[in-house]
PDB file of N, CA, C and O in Angstrom:
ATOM      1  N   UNK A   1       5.713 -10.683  -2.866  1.00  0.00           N
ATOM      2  CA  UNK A   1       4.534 -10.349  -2.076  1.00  0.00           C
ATOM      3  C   UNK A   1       3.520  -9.622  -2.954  1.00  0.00           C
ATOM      4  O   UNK A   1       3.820  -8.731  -3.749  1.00  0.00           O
ATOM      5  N   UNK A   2       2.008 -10.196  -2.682  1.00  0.00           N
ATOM      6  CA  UNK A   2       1.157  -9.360  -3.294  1.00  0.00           C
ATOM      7  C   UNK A   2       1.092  -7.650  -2.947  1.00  0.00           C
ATOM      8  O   UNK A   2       1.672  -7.181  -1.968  1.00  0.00           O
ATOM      9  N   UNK A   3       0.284  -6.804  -3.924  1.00  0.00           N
ATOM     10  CA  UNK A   3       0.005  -5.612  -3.499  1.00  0.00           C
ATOM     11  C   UNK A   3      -1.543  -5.512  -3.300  1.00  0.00           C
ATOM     12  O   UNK A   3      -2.429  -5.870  -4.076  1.00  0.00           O
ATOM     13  N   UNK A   4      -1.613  -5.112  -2.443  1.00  0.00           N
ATOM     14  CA  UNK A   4      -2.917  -4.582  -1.695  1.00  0.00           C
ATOM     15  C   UNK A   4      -3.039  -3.498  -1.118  1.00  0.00           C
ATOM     16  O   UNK A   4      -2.308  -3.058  -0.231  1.00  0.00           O
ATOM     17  N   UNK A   5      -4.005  -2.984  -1.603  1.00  0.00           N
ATOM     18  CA  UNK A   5      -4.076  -0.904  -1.399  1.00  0.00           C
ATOM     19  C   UNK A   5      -5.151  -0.156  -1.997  1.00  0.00           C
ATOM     20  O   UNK A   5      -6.113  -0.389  -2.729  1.00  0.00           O
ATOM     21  N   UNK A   6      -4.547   0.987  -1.316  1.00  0.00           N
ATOM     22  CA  UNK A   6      -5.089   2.146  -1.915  1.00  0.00           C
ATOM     23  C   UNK A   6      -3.203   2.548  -2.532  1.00  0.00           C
ATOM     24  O   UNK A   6      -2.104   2.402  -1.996  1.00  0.00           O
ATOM     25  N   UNK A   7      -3.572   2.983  -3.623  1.00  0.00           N
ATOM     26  CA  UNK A   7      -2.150   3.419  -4.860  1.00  0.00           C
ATOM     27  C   UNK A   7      -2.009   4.825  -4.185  1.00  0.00           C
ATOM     28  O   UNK A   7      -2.951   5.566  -3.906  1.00  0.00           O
ATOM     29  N   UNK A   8      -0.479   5.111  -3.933  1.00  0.00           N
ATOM     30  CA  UNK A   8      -0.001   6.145  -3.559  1.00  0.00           C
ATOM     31  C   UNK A   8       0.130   7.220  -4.648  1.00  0.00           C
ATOM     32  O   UNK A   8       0.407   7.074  -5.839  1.00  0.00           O
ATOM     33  N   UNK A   9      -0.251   8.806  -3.658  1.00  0.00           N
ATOM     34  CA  UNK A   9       0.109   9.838  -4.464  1.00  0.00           C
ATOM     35  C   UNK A   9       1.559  10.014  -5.092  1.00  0.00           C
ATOM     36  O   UNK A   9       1.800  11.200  -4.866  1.00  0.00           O
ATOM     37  N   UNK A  10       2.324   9.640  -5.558  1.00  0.00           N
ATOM     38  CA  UNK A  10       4.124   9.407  -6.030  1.00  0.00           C
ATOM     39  C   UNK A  10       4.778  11.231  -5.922  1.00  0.00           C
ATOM     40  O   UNK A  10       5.794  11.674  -5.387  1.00  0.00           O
ATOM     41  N   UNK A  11       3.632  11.937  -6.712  1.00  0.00           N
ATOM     42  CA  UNK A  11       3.848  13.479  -5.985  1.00  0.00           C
ATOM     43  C   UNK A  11       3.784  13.918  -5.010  1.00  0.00           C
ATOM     44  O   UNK A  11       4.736  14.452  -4.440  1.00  0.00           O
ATOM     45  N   UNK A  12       2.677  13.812  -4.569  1.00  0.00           N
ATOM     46  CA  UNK A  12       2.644  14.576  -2.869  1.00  0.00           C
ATOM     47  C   UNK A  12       3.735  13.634  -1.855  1.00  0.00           C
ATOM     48  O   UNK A  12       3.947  14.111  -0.741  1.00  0.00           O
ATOM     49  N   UNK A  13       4.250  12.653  -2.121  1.00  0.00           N
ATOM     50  CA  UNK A  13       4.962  11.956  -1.665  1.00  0.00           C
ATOM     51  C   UNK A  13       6.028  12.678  -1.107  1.00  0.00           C
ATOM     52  O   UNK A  13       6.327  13.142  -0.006  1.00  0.00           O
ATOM     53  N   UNK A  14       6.803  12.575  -2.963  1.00  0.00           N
ATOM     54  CA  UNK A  14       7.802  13.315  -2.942  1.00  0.00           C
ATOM     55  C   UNK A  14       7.741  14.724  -2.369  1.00  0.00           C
ATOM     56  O   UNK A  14       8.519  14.629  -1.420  1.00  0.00           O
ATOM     57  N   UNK A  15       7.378  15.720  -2.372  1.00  0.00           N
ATOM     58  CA  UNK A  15       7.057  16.891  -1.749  1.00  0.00           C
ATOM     59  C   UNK A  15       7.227  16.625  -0.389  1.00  0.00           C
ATOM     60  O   UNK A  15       8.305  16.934   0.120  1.00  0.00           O
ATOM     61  N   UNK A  16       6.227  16.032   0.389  1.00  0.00           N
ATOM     62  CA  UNK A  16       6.911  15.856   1.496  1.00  0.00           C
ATOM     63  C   UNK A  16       7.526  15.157   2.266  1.00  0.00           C
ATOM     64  O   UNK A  16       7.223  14.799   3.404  1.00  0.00           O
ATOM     65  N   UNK A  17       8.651  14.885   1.495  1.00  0.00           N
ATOM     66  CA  UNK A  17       9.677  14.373   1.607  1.00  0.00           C
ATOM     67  C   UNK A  17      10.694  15.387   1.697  1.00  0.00           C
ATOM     68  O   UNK A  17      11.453  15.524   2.656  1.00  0.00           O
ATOM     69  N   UNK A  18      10.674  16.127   0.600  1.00  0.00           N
ATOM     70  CA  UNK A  18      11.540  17.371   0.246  1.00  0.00           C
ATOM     71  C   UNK A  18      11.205  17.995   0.920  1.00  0.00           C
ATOM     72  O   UNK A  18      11.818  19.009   0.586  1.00  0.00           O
ATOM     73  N   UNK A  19      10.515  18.319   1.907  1.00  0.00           N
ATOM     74  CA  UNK A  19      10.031  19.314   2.775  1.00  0.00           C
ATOM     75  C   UNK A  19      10.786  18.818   4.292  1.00  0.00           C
ATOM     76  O   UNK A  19      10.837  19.369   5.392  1.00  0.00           O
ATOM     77  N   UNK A  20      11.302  17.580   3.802  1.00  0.00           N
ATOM     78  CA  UNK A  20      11.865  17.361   5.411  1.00  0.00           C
ATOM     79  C   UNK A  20      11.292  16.011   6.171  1.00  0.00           C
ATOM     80  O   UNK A  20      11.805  15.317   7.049  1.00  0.00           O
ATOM     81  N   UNK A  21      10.347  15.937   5.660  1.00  0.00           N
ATOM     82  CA  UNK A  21       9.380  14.671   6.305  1.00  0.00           C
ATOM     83  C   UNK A  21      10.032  13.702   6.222  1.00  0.00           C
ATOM     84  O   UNK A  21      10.956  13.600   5.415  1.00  0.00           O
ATOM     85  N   UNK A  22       9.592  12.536   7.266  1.00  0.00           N
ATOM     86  CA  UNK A  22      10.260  11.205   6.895  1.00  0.00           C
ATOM     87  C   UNK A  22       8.992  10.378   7.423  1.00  0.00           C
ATOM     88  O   UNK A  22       8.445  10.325   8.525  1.00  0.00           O
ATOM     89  N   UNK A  23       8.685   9.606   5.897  1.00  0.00           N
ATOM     90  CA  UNK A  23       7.467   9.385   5.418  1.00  0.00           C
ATOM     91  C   UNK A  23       7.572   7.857   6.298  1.00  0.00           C
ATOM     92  O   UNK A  23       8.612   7.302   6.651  1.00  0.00           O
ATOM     93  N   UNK A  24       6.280   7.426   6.501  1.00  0.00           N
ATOM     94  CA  UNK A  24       5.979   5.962   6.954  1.00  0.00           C
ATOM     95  C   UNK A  24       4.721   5.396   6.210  1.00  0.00           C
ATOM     96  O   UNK A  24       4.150   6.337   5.659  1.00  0.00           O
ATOM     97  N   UNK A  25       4.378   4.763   6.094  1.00  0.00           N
ATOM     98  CA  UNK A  25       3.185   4.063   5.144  1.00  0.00           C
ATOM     99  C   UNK A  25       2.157   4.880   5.427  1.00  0.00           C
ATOM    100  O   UNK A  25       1.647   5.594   4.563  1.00  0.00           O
ATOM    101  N   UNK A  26       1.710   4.843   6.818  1.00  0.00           N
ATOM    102  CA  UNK A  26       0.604   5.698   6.544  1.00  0.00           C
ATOM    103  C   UNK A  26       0.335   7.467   6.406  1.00  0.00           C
ATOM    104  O   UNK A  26      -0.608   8.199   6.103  1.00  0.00           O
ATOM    105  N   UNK A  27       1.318   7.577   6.693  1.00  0.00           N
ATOM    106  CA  UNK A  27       1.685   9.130   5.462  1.00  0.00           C
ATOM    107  C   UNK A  27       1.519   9.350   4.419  1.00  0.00           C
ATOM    108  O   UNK A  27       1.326  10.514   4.066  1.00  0.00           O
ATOM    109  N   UNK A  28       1.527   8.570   3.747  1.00  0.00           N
ATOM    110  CA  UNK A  28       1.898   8.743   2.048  1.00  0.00           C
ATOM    111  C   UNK A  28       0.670   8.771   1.684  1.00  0.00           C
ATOM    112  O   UNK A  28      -0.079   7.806   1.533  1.00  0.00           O
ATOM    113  N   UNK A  29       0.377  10.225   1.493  1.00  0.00           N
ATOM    114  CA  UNK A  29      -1.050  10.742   0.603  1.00  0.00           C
ATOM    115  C   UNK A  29      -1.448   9.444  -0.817  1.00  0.00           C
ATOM    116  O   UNK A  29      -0.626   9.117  -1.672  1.00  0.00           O
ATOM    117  N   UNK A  30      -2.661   8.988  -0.737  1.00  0.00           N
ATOM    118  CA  UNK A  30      -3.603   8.122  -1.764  1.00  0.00           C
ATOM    119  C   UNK A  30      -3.995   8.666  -2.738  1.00  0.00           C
ATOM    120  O   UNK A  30      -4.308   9.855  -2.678  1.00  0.00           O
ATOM    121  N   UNK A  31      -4.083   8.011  -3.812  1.00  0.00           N
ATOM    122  CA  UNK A  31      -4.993   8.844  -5.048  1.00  0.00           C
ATOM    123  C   UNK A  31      -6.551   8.294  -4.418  1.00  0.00           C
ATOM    124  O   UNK A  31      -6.755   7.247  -3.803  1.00  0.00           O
ATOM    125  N   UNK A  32      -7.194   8.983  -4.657  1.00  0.00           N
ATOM    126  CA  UNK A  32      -8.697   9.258  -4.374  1.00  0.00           C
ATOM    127  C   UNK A  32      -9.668   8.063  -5.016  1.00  0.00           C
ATOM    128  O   UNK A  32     -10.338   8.564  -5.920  1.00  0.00           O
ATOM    129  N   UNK A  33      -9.958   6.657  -4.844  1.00  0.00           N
ATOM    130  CA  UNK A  33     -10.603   5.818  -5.612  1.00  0.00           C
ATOM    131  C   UNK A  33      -9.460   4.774  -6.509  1.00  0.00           C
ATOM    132  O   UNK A  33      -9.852   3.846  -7.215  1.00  0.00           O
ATOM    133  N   UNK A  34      -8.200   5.085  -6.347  1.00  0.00           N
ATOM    134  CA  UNK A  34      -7.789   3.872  -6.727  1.00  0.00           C
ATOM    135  C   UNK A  34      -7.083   3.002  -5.611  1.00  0.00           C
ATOM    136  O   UNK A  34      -6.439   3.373  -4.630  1.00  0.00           O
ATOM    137  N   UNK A  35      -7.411   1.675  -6.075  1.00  0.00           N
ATOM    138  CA  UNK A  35      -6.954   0.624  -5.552  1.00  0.00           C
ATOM    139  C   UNK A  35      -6.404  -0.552  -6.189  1.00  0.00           C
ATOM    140  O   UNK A  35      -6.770  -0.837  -7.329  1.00  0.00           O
ATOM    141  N   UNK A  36      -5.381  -1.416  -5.435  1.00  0.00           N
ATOM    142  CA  UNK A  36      -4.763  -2.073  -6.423  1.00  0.00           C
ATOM    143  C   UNK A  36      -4.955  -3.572  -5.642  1.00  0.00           C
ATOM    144  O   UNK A  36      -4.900  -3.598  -4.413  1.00  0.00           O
ATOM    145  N   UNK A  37      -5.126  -4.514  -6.228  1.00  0.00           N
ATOM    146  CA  UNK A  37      -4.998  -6.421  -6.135  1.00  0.00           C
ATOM    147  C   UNK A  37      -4.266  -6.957  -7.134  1.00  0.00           C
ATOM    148  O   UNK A  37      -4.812  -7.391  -8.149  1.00  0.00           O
ATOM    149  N   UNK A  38      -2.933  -6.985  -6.949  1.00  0.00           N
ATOM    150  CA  UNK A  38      -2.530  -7.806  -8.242  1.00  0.00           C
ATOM    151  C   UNK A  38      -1.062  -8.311  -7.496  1.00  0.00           C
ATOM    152  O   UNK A  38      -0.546  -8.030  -6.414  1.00  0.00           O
ATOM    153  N   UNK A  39      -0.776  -8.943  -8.308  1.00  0.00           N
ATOM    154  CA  UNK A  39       1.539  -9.672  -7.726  1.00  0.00           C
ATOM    155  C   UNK A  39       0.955 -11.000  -7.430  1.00  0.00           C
ATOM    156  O   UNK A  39       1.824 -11.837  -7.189  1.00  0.00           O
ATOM    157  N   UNK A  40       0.019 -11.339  -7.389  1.00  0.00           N
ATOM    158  CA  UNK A  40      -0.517 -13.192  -6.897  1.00  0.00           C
ATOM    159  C   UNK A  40       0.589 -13.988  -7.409  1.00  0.00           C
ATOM    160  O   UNK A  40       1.395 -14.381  -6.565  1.00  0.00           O
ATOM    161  N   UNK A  41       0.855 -14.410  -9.051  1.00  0.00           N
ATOM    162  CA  UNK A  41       1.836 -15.132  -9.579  1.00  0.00           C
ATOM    163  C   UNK A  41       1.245 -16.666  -9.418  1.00  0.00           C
ATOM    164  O   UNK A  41       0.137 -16.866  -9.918  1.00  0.00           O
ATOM    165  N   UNK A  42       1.635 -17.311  -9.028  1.00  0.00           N
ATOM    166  CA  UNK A  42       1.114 -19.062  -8.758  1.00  0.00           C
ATOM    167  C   UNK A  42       0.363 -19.216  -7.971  1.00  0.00           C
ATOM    168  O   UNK A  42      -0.158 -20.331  -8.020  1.00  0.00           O
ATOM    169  N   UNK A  43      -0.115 -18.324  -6.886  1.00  0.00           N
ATOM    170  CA  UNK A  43      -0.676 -18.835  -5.959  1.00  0.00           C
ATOM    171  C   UNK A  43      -1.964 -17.795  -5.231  1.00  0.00           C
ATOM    172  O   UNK A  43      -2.405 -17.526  -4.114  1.00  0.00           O
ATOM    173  N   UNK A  44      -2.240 -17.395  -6.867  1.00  0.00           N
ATOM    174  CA  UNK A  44      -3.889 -16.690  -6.696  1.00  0.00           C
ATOM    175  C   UNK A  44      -4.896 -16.852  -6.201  1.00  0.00           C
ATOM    176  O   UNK A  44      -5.679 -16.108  -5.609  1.00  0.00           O
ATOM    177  N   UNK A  45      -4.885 -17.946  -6.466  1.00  0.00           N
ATOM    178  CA  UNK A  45      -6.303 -19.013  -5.480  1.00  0.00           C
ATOM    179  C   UNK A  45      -6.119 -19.040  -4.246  1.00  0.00           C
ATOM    180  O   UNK A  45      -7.084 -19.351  -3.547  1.00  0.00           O
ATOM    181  N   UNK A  46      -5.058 -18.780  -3.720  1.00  0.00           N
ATOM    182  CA  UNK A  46      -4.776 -19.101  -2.489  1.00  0.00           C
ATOM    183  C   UNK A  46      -5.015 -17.131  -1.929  1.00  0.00           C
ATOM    184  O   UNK A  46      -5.679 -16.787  -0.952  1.00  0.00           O
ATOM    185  N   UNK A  47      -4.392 -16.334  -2.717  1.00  0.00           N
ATOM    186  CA  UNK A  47      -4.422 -15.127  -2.116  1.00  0.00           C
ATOM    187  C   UNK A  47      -5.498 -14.380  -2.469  1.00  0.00           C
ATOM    188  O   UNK A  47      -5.503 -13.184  -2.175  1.00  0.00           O
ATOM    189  N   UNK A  48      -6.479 -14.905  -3.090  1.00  0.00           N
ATOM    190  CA  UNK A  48      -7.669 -14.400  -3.485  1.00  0.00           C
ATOM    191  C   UNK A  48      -8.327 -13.792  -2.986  1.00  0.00           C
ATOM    192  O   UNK A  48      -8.590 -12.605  -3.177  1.00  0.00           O
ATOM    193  N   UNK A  49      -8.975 -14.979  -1.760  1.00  0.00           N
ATOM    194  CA  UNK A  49     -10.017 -14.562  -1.164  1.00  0.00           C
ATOM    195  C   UNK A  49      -9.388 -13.724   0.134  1.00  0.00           C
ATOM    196  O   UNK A  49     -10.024 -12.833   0.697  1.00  0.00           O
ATOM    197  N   UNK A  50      -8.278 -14.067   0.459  1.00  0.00           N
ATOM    198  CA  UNK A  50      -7.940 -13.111   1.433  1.00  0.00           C
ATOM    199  C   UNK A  50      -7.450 -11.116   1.079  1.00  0.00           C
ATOM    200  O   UNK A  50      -7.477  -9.970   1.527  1.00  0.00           O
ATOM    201  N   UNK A  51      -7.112 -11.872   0.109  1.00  0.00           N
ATOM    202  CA  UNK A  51      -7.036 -10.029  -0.897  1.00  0.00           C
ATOM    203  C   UNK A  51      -8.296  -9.163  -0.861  1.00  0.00           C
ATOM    204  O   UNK A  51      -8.432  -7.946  -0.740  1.00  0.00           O
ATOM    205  N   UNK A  52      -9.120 -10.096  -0.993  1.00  0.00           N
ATOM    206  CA  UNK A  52     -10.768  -9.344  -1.535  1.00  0.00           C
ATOM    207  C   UNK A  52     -11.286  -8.961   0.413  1.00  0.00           C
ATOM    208  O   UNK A  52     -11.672  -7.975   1.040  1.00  0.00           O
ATOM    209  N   UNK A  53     -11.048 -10.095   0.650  1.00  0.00           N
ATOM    210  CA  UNK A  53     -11.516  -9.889   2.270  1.00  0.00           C
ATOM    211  C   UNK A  53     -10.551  -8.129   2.652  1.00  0.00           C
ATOM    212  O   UNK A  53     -11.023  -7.017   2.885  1.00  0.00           O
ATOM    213  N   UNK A  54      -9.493  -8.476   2.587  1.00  0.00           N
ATOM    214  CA  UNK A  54      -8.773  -7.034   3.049  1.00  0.00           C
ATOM    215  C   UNK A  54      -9.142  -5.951   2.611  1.00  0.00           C
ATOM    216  O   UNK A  54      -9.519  -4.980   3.267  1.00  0.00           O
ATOM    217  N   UNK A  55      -9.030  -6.086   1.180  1.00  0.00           N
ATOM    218  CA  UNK A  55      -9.770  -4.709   0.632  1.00  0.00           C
ATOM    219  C   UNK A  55     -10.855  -4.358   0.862  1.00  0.00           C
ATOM    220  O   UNK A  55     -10.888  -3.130   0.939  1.00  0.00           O
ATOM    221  N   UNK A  56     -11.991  -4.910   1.051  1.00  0.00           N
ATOM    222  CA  UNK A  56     -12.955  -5.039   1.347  1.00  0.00           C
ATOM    223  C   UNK A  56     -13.792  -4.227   2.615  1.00  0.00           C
ATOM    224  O   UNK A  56     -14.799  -3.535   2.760  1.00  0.00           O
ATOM    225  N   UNK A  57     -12.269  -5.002   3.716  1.00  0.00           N
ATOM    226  CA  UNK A  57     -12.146  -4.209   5.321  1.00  0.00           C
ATOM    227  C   UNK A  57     -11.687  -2.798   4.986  1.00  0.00           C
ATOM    228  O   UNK A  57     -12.282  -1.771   5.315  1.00  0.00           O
ATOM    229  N   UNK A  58     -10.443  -2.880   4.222  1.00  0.00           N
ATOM    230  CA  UNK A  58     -10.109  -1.288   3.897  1.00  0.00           C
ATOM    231  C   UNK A  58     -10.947  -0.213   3.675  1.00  0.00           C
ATOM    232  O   UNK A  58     -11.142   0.891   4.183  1.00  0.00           O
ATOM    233  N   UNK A  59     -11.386  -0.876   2.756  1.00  0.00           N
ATOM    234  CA  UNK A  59     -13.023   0.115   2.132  1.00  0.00           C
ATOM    235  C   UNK A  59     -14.221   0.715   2.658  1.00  0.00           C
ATOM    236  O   UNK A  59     -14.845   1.741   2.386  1.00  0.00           O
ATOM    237  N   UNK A  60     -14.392  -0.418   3.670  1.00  0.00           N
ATOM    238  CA  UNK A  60     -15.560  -0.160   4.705  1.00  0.00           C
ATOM    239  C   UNK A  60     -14.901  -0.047   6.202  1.00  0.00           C
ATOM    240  O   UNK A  60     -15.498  -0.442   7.204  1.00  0.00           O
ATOM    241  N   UNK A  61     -13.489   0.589   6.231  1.00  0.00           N
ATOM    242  CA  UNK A  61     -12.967   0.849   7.831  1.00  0.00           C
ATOM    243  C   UNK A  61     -13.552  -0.459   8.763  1.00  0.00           C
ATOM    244  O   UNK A  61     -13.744  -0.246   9.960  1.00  0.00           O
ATOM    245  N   UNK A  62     -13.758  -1.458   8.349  1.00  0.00           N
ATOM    246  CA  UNK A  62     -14.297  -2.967   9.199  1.00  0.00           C
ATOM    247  C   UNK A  62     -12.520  -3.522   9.718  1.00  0.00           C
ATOM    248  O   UNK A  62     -11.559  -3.540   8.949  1.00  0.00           O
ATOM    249  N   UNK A  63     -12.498  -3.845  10.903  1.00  0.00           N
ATOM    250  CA  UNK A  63     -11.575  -4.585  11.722  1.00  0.00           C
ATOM    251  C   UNK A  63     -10.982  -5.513  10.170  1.00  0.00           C
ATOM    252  O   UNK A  63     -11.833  -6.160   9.561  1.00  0.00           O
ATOM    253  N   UNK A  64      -9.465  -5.498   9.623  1.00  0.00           N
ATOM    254  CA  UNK A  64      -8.811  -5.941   9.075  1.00  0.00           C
ATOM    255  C   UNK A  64      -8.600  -8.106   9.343  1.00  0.00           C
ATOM    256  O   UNK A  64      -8.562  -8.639  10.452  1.00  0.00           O
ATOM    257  N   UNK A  65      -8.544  -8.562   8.530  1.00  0.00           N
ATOM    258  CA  UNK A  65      -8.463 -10.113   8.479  1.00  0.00           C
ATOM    259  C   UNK A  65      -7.329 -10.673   8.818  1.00  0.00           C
ATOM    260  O   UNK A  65      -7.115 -11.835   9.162  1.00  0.00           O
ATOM    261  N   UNK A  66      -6.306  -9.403   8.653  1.00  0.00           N
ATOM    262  CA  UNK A  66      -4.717  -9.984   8.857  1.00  0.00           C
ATOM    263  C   UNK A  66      -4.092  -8.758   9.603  1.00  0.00           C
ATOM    264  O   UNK A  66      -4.366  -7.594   9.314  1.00  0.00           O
ATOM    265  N   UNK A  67      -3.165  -9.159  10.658  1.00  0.00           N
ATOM    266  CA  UNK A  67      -2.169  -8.025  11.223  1.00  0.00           C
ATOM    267  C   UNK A  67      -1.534  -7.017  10.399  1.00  0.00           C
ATOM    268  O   UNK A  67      -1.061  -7.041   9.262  1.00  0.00           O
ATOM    269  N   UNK A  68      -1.688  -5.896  11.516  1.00  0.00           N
ATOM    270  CA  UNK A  68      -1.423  -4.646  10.545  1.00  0.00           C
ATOM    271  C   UNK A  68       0.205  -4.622  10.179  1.00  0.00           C
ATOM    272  O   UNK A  68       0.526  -3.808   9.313  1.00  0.00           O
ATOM    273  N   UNK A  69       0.771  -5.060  10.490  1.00  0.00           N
ATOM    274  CA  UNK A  69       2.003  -5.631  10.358  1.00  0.00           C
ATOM    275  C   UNK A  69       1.952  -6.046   8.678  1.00  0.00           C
ATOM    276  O   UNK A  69       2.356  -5.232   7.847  1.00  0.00           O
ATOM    277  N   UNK A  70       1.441  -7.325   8.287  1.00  0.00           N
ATOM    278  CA  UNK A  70       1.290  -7.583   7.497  1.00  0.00           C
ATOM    279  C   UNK A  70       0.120  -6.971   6.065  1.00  0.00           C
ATOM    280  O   UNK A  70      -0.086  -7.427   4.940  1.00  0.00           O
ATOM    281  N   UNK A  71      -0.256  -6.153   6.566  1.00  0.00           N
ATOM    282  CA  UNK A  71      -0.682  -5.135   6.065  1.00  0.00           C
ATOM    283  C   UNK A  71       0.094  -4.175   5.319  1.00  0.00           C
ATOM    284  O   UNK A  71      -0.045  -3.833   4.145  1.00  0.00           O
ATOM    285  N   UNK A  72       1.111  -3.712   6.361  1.00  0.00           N
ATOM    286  CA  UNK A  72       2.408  -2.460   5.918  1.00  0.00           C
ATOM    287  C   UNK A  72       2.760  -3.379   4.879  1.00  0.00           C
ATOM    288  O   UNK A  72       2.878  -2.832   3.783  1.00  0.00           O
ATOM    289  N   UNK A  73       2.973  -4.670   4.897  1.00  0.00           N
ATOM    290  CA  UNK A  73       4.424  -5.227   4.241  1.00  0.00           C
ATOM    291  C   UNK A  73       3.341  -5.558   2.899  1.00  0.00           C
ATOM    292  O   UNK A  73       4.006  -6.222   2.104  1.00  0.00           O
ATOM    293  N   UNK A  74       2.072  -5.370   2.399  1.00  0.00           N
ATOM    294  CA  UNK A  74       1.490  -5.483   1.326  1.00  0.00           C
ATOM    295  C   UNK A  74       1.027  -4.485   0.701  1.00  0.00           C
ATOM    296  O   UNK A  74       0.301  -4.584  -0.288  1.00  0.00           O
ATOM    297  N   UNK A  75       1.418  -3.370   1.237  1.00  0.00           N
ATOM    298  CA  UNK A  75       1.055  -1.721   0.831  1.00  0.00           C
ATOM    299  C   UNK A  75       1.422  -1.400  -0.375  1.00  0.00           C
ATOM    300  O   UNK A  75       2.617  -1.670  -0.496  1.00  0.00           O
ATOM    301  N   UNK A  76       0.922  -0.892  -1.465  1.00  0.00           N
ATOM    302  CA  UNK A  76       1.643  -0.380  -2.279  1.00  0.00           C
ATOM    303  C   UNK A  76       2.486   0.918  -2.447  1.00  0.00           C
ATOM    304  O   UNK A  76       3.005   1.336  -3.482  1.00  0.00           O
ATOM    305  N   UNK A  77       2.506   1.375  -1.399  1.00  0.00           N
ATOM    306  CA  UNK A  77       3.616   2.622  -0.775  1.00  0.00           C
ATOM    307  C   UNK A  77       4.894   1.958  -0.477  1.00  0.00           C
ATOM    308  O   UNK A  77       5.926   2.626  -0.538  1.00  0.00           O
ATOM    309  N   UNK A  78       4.931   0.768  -0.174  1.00  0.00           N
ATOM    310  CA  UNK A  78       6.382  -0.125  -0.024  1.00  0.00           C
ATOM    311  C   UNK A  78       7.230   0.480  -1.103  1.00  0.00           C
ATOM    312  O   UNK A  78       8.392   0.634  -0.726  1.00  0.00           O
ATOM    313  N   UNK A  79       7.010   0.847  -2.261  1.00  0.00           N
ATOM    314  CA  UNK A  79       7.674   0.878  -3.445  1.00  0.00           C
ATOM    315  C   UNK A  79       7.599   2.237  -3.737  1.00  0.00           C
ATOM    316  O   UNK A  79       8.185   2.687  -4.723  1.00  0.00           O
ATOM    317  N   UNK A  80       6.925   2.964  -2.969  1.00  0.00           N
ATOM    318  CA  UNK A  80       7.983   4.590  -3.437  1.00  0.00           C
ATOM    319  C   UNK A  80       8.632   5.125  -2.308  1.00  0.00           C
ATOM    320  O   UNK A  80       9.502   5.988  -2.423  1.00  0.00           O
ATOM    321  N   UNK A  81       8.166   4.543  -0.923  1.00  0.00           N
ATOM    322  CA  UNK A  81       9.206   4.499   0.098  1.00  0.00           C
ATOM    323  C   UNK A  81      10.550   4.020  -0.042  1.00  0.00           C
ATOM    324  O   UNK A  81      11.576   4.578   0.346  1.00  0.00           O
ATOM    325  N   UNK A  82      10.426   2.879  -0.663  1.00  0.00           N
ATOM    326  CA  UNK A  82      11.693   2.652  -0.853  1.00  0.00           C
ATOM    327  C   UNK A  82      12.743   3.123  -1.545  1.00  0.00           C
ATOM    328  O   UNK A  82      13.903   3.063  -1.138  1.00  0.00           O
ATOM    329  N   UNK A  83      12.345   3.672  -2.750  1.00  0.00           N
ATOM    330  CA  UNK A  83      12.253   4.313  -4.132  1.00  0.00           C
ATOM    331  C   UNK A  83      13.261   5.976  -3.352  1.00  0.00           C
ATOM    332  O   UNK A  83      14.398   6.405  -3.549  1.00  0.00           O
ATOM    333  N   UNK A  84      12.104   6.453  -2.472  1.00  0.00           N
ATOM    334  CA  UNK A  84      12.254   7.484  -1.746  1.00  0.00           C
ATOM    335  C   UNK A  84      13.534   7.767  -0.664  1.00  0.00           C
ATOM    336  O   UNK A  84      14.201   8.756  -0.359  1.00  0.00           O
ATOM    337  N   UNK A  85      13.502   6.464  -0.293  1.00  0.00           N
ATOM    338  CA  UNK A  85      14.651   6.315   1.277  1.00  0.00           C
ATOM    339  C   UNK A  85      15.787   6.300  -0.008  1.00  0.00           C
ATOM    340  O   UNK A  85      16.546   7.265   0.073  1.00  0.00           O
ATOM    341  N   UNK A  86      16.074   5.359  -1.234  1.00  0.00           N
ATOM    342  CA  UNK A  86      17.368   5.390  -1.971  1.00  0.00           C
ATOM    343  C   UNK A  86      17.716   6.680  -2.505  1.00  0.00           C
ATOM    344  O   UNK A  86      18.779   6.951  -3.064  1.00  0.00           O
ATOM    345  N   UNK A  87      16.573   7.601  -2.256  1.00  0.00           N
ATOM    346  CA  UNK A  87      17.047   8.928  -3.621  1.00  0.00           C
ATOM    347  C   UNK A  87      16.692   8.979  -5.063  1.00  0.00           C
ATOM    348  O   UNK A  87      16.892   9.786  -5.971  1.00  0.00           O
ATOM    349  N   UNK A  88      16.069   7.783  -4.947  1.00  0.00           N
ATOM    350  CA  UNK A  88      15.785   7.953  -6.891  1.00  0.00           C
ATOM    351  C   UNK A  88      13.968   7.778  -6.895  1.00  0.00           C
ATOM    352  O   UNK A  88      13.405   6.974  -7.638  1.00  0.00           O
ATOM    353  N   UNK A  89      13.281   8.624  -5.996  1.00  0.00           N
ATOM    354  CA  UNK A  89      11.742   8.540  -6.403  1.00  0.00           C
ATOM    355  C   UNK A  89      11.930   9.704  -7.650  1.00  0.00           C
ATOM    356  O   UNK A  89      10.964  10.035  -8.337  1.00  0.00           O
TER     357      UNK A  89
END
């Protein structure tokens, strides 16, 4: 799956985590101005324009192109949540 985002804080994460929290996607504090489009692999052309469309919505809080569902599952917080739920962020 592609990543599409705003790139997670990996510190403030962890912190509150260790504090007890039990983090969900939209918890997980952002770094301030970064964003990520990349994982396409073969089929860029195809996830292109819908990547740019999303981010796009992200950026300008505009009604999203795809279910927020499918949203979570392209987050780039997927990967320190997970990281996080095993114990080894």
């Amino acid at each position: 799956m592609p990543v599409i985002g705003a790139m997670p804080d990996v510190h403030a994460a962890r912190e509150m985590e260790a504090n007890g929290g039990s983090l969900q996607p939209d918890d997980i504090p952002r770094l301030p101005g970064i964003y990520s489009v990349t994982g396409f692999a073969s089929r860029g052309l195809t996830w292109a324009s819908l990547a740019a469309e999303t981010l796009a919505s992200m950026l300008e809080d505009e009604p999203l192109p795809v279910e927020s569902d499918i949203v979570e599952a392209l987050d780039p917080a997927r990967f320190v949540l997970r990281r996080l739920r095993r114990g080894r962020a």
